[in-house]
C-alpha positions in Angstrom: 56.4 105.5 126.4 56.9 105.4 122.8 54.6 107.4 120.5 51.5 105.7 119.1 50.2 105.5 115.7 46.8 105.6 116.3 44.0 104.5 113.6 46.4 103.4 110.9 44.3 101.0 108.7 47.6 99.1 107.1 48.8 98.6 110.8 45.1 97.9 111.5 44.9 95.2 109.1 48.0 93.7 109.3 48.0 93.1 113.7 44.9 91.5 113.1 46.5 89.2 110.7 49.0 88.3 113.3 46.4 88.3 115.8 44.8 85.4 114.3 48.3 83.3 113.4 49.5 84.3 117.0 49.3 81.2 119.0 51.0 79.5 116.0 53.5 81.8 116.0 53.9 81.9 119.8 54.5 77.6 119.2 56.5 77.8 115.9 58.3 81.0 115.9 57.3 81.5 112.7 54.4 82.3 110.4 52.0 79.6 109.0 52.3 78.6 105.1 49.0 80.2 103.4 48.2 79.9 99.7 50.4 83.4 98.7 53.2 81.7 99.7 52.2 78.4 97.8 52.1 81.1 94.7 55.0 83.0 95.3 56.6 79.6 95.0 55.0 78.5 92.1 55.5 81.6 90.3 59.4 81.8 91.0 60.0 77.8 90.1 58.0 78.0 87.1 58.7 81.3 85.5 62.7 80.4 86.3 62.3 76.6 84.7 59.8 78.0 81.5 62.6 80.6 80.6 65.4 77.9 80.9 64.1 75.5 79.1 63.3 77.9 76.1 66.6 79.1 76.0 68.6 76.0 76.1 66.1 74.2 73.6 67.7 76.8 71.1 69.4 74.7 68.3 72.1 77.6 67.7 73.7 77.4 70.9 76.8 75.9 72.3 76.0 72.7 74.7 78.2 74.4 77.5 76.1 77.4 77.2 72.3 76.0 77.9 74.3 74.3 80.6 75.5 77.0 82.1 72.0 79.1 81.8 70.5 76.0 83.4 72.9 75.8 86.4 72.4 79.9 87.2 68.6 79.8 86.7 68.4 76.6 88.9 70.7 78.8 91.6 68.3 81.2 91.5 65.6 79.2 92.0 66.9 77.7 94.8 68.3 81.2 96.6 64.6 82.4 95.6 62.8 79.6 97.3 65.3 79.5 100.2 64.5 83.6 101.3 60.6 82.9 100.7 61.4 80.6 103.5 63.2 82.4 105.7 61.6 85.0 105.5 58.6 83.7 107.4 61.2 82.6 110.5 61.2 85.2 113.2 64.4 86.7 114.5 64.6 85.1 118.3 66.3 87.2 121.0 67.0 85.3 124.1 66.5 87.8 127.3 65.6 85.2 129.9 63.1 87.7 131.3 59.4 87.5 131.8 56.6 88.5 129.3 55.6 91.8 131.0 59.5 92.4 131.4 59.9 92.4 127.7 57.7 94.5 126.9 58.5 96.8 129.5 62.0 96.6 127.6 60.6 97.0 124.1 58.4 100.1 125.3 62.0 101.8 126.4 64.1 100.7 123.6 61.5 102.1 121.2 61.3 105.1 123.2 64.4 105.2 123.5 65.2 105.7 119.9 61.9 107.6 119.3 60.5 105.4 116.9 56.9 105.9 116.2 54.6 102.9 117.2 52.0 100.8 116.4 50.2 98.7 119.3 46.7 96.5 118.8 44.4 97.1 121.4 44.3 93.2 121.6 47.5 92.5 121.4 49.5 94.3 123.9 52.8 92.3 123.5 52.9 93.2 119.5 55.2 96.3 118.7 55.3 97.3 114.7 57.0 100.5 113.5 57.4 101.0 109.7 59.9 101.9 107.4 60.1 105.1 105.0 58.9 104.7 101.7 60.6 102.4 99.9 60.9 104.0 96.2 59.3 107.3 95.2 57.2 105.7 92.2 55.3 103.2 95.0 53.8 103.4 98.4 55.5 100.4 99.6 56.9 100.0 103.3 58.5 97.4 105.4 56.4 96.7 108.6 58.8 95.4 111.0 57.2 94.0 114.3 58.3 92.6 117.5 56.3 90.3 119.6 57.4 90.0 123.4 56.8 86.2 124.9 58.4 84.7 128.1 62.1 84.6 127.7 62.3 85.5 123.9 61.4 88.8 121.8 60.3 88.3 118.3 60.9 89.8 115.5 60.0 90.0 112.0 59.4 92.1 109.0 56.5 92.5 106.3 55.8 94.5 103.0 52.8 96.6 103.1 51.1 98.2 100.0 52.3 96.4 97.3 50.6 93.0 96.0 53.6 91.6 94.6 55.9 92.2 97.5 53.3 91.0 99.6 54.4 87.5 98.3 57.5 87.6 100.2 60.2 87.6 97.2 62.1 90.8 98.5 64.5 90.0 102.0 63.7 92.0 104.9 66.0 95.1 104.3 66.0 96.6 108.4 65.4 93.7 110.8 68.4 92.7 111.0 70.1 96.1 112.3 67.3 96.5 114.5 68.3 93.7 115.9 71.4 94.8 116.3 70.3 97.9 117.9 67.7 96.3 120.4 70.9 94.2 121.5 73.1 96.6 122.2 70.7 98.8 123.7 69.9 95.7 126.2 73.4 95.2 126.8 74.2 98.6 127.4 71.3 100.1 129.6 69.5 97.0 131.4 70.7 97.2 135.1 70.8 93.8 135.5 74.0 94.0 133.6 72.9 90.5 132.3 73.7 90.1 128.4 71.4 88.7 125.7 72.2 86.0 123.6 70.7 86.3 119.8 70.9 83.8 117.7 
């Protein structure tokens, strides 16, 4: 069995949250739209169009210029908006394998690699492990979590202890090589011998 983080109020808090969005995540494979992300959106369109348009109303500068300031801040807007989105879209692995199967499989893999675990009372088929400390002037982690369902495993990642980055502007920076490692460790120690697909 993996180790257990027990009575950790950020993990605490956050399962719960998941708790309550899971049957629409369990449907959508992906987290509901709640008013922070109405604001992150706001905040990033506006704050990218106010600071364009003050700089390319400036009478001093070349016409090419303000064009060119426009077209990069509009990119960024765009790329912004774009990761805000995906970000809420969990990572699907496709095991073809039952519900208690995969989390028999996420209990060995995290084992495995002796990560230290997180697991709801409620919410058995919820895994989150955190990441290290993010800078040394902030507390900030990424909460990465995988949900195990009939046939798929779940995954996705969260900031944690930080109100800004709770808005979902930073891409996840380790779900994607965990990933990685949950499908090579399928791949290489299931006896089945059967492969995942990932997608």
């Amino acid at each position: 069995m993996p180790k257990l983080i027990q009575n950790d109020s950020n993990f605490q808090a956050f399962s719960d949250n998941i708790g309550k969005d899971l049957d629409f995540i369990l449907k959508k494979h992906r987290f509901p739209i709640k008013w922070y992300h109405y604001i992150s959106m706001i905040l990033i369109c506006g704050s990218m169009w106010i600071m364009t348009i003050l700089i390319t109303i400036s009478p001093k500068r070349p016409f090419y210029i303000s064009w060119l300031i426009f077209a990069l801040c509009g990119g960024f807007t765009i790329l912004s908006l774009w990761r805000t989105i995906q970000s809420m879209r969990f990572l699907k692995l496709k095991t073809g394998k039952s519900q208690l199967e995969n989390i028999r499989l996420l209990e060995s893999f995290l084992s495995f690699n002796q990560f230290v675990v997180y697991r709801h009372s409620d919410y058995q088929n919820v895994f989150m492990i955190g990441s290290r400390q993010l800078a040394s002037w902030d507390n900030m982690q990424e909460l990465l979590f995988f949900i195990a369902i009939d046939d798929l495993i779940l995954l996705n990642s969260h900031f944690i202890n930080n109100s800004i980055f709770k808005l979902r502007l930073l891409p996840p920076l380790h779900v994607q090589s965990m990933r990685g490692q949950l499908v090579r460790f399928i791949n290489d120690f299931e006896l089945s011998g059967t492969n995942i697909q990932h997608r």
